[in-house]
N, C-alpha and C positions, 0 to 999 in steps of 0.2 A: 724744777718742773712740778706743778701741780697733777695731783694725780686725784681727780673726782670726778672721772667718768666710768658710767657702769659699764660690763662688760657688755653690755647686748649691744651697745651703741656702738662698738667696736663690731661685733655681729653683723648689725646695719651697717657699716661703713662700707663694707664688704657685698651684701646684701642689694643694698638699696639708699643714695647719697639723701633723696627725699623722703623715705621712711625715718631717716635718721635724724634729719632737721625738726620732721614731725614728730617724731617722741619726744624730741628737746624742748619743745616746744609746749608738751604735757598731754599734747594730743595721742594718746595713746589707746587704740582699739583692738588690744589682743586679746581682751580678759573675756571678752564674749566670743572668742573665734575658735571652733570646732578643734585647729592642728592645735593650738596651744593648747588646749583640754586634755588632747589625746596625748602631747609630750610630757604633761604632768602629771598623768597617770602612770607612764611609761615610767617617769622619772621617780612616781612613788612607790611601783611595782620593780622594778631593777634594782639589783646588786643590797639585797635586804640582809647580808652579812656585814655589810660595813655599818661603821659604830659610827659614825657622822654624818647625817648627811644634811644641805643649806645649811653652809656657814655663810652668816652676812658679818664683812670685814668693814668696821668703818662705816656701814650705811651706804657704801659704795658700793663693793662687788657682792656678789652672792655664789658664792660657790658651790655645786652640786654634790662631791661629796669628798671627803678630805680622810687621808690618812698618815702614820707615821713617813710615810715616803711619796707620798701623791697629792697632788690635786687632780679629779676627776673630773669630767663632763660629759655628762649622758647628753646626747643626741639622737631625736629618732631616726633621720637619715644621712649621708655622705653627701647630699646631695650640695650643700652649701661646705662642704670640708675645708678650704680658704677660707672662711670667716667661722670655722668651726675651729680650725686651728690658731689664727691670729687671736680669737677670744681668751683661747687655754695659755698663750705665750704673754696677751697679758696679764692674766691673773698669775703667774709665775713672775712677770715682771714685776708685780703691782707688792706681790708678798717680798721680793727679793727688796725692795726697796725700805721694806719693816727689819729686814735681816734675816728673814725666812726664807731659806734656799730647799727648793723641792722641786720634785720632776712632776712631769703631765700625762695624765694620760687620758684620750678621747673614747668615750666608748658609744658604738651604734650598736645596740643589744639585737635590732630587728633585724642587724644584719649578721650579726654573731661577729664581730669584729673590734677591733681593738688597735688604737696606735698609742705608742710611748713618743710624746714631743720634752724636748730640752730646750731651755731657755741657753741661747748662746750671745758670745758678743755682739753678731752680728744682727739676730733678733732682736737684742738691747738696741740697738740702731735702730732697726724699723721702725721696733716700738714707739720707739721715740719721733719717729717724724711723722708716725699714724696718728699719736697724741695732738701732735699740732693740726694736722688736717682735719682731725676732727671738731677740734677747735672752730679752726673756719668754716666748716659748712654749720655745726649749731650755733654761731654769733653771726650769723650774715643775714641782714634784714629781712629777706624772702626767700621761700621755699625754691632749690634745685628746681629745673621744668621736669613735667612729666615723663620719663623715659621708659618706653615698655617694654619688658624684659621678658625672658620666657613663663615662667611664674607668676608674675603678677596677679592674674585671675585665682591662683590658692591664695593672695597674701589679705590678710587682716585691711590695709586699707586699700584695698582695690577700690570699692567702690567711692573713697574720695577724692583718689586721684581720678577717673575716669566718670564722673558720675554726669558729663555734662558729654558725651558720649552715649550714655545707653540712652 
């Protein structure tokens, strides 16, 4: 199994099936969007004792911050936790497949919180059938239809999903 999908697209799977298409796609509008501004400040003001932090593995994942026993991933909120943890069990997956066995742990600083996630066999399964799914929806000739979720109005492409609406 090929493994060249980045973690955020796993994020989006989770997320948003048409955000996901649309980044794949190359259409990608976060780098101007106010919450990603604020998560990577967040991301370059947290946990400033650790000695690594984005490690990009392969050009594929980018990992937030890395040490003898962890992979780490700051998040500003729980709010998406399901696609906050499927991200960190594949980058656990992604490393376990170099030979690199390590644990996970998620951390939301704004909430003073912290989870320890393990990559288990059963995760190796998911994983594995989340890889294909995502497969299908970034090779399938047209965009997922619009589906409006409760967020949508904070997300980076609100306005090109819905722009024929306002």
């Amino acid at each position: 199994m090929r493994l060249d999908i980045q973690g955020i697209k796993v994020h989006y799977y989770f997320v948003c099936k048409r955000k996901l298409w649309l980044f794949s796609k190359g259409i990608q509008l976060e780098s101007e969007h106010e919450k990603v501004a604020i998560g990577q400040l967040l991301h370059e003001h947290s946990y400033k004792r650790v000695q690594m932090k984005e490690k990009m593995v392969d050009d594929v994942i980018k990992l937030d911050l890395v040490d003898d026993d962890y992979v780490r991933e700051v998040k500003m909120s729980s709010k998406m936790e399901k696609a906050d943890r499927m991200q960190l069990l594949y980058y656990l997956y992604y490393l376990k497949q170099m030979g690199i066995e390590k644990k996970g742990k998620l951390h939301y600083p704004k909430e003073k919180r912290t989870e320890e996630i393990e990559l288990t066999s059963e995760n190796e399964v998911e994983i594995e059938k989340l890889i294909k799914a995502i497969n299908a929806i970034q090779y399938q000739p047209t965009a997922p239809k619009v589906k409006r979720l409760p967020y949508c109005s904070s997300c980076a492409y609100y306005s090109f999903c819905f722009a024929q609406e306002e």
